[in-house]
LUMZANU-869990 format. One record per atom (N, C-alpha, C): residue number from 1; residue in one letter; chain; y, z, x. Coordinates in pm, whole numbers. Each point is the difference from the previous one (the first is absolute). Layout:
REM LUMZANU-869990
SITE, pos, code, unit, north, up, east
SITE, NUM, A, A, Y, Z, X
...
END
This chain:
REM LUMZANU-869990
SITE, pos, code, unit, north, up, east
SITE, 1, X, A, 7975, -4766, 2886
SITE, 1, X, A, -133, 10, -56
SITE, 1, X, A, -100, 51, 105
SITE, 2, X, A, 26, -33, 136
SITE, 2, X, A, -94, -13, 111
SITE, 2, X, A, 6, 222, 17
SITE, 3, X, A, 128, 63, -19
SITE, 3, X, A, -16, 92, 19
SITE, 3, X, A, -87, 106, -115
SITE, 4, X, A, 38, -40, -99
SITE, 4, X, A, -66, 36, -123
SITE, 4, X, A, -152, 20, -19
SITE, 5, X, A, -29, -130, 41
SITE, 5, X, A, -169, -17, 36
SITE, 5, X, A, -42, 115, 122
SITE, 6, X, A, 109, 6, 115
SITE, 6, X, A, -66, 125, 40
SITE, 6, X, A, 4, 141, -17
SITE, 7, X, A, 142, -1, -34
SITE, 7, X, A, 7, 141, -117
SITE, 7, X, A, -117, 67, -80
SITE, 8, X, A, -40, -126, -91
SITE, 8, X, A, -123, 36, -56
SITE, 8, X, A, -155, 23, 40
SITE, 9, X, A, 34, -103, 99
SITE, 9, X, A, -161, 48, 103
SITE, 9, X, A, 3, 182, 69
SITE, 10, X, A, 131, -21, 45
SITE, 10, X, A, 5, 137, 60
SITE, 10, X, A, -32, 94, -100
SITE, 11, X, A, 44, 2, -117
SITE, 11, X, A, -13, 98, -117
SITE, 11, X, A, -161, 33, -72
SITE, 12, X, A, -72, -151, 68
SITE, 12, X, A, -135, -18, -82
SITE, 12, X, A, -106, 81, 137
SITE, 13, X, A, 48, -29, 104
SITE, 13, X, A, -61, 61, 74
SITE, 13, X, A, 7, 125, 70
SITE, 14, X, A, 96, 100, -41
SITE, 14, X, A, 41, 100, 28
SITE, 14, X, A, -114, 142, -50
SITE, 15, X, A, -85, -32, -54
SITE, 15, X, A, -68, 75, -72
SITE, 15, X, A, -158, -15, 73
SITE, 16, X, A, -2, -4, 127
SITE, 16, X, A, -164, -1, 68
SITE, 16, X, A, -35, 83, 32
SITE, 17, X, A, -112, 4, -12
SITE, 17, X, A, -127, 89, 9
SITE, 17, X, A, 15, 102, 128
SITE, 18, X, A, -19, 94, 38
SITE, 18, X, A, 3, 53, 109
SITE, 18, X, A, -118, -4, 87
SITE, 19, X, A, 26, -76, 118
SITE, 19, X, A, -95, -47, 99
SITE, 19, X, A, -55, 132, 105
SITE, 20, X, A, -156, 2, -8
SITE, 20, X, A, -46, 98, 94
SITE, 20, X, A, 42, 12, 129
SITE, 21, X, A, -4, 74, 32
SITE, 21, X, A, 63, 31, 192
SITE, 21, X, A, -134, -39, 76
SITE, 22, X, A, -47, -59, 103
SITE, 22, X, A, -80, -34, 58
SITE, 22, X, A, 65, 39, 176
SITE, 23, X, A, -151, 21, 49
SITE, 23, X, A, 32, 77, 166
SITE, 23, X, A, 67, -165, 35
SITE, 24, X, A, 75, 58, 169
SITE, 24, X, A, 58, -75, 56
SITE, 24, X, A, -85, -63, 54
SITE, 25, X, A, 27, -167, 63
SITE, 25, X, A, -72, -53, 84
SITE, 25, X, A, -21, 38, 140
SITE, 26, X, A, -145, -10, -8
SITE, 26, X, A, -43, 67, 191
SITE, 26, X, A, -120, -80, -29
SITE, 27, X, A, -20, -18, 163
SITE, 27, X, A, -100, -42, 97
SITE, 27, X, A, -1, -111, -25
SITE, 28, X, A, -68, -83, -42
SITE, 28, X, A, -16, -149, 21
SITE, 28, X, A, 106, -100, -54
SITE, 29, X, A, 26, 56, -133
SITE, 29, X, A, 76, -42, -64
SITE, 29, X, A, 152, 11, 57
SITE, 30, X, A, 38, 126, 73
SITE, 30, X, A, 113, -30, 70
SITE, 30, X, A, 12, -50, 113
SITE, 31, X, A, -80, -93, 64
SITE, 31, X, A, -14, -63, 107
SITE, 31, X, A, 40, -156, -43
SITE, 32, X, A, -42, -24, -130
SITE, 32, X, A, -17, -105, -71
SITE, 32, X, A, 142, -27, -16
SITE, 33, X, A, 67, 151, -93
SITE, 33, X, A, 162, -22, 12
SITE, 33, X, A, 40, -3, 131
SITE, 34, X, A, -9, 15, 72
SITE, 34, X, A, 72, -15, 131
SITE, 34, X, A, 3, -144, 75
SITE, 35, X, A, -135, -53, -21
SITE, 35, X, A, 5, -120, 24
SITE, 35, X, A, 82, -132, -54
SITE, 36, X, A, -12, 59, -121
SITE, 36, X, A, 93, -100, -123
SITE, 36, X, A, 169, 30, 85
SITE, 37, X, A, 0, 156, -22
SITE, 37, X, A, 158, 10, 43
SITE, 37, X, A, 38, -105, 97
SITE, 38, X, A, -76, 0, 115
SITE, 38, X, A, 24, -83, 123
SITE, 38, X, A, 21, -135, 4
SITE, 39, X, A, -131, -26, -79
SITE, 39, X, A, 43, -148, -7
SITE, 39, X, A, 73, -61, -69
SITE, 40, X, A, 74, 101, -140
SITE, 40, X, A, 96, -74, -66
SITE, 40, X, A, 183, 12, 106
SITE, 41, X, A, -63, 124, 98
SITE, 41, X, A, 123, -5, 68
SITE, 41, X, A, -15, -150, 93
SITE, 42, X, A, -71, -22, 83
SITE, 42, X, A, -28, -100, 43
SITE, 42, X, A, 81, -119, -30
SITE, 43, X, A, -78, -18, -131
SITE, 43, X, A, -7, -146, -43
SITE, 43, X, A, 150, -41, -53
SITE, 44, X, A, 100, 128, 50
SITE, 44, X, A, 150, -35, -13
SITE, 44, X, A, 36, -112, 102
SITE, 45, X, A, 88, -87, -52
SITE, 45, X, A, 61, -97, 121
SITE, 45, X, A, 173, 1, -30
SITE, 46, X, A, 17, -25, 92
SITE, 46, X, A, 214, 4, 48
SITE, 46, X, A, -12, -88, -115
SITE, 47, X, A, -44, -127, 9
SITE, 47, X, A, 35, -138, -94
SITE, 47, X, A, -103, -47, -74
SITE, 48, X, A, -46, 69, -133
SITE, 48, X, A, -114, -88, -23
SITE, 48, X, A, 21, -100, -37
SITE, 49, X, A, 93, -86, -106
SITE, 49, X, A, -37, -106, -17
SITE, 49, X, A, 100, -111, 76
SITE, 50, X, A, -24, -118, 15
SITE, 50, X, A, 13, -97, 103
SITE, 50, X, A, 99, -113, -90
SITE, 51, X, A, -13, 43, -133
SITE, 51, X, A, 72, -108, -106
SITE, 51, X, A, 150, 97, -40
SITE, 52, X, A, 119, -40, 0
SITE, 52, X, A, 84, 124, -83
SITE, 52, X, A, 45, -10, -98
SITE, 53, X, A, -72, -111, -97
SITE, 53, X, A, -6, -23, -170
SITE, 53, X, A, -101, -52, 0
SITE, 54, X, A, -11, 17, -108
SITE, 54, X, A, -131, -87, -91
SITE, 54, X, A, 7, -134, -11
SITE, 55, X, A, 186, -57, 1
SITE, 55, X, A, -76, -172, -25
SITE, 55, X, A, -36, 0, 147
SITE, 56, X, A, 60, 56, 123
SITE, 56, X, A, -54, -102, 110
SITE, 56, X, A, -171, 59, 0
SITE, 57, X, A, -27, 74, -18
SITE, 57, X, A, -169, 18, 31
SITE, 57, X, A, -135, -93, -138
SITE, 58, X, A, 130, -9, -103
SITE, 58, X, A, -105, -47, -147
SITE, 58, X, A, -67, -104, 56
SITE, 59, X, A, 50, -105, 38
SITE, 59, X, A, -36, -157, 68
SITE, 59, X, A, -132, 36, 76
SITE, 60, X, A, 32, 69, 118
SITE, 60, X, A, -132, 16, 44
SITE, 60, X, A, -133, 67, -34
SITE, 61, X, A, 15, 85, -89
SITE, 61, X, A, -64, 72, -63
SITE, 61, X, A, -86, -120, -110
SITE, 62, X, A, 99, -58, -75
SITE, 62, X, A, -47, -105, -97
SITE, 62, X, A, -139, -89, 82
SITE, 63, X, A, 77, -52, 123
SITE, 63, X, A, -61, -96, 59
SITE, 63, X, A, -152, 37, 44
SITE, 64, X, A, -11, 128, 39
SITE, 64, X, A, -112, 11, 72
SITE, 64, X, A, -103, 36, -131
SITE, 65, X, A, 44, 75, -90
SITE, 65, X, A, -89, 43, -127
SITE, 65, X, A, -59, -164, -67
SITE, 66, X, A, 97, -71, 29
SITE, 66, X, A, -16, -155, -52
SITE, 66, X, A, -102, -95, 93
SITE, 67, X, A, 22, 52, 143
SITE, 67, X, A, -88, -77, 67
SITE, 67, X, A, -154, 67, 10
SITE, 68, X, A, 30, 155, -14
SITE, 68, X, A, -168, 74, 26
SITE, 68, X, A, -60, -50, -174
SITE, 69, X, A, 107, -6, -120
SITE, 69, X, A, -82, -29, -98
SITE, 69, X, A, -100, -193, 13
SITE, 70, X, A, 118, -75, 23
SITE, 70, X, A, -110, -158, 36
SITE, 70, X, A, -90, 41, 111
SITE, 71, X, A, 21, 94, 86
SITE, 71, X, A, -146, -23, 100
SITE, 71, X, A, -87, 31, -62
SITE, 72, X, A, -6, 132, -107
SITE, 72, X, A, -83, 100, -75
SITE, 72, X, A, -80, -104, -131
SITE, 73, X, A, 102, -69, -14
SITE, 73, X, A, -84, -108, -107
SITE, 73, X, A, -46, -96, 57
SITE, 74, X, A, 33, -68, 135
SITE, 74, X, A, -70, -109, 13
SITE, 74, X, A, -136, 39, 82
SITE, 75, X, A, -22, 140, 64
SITE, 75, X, A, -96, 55, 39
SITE, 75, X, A, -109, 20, -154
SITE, 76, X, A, 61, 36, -114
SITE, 76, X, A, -138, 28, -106
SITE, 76, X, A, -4, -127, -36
SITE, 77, X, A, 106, -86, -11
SITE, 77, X, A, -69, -180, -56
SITE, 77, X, A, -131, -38, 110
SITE, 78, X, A, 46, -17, 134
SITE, 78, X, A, -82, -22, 99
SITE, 78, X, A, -162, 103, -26
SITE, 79, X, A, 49, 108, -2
SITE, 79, X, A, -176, 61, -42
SITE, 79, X, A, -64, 18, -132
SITE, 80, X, A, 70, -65, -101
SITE, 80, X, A, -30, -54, -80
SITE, 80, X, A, -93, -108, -25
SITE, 81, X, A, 97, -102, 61
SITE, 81, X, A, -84, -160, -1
SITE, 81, X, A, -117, 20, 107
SITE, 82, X, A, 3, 81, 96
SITE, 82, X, A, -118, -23, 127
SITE, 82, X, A, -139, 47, -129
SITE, 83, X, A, 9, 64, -98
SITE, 83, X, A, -97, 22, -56
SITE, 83, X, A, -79, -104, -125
END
């Protein structure tokens, strides 16, 4: 079924509009790309993540979303009642 559904998308969308040609990017704007380029090269690491499944990282993940949510409420009860 899963291929079918895209069969038919492909078929529904095969029929678009023809898009204007627009000049290439220069001057500021390709500085802008260049910068992006860099830093997405950058922001590569050997190892990004530190967990190598999901159950061992879920736990901690749970925990801290669980502990920033009671600080987050007992901070608006507290400035709540001071009023």
């Amino acid at each position: 079924m899963g291929w079918f559904l895209w069969a038919v998308m492909l078929v529904v969308t095969s029929n678009h509009p023809r898009v204007p040609r627009y000049p290439s990017v220069t001057g500021s704007r390709l500085g802008i790309a260049i910068c992006g380029l860099l830093m997405l090269a950058l922001s590569f690491t050997a190892a990004p993540f530190t967990h190598s499944s999901g159950k061992e990282a879920w736990p901690d993940i749970r925990d801290g979303v669980r502990d920033t949510f009671h600080e987050l409420r007992n901070e608006v009860r507290r400035e709540l009642h001071r009023k």
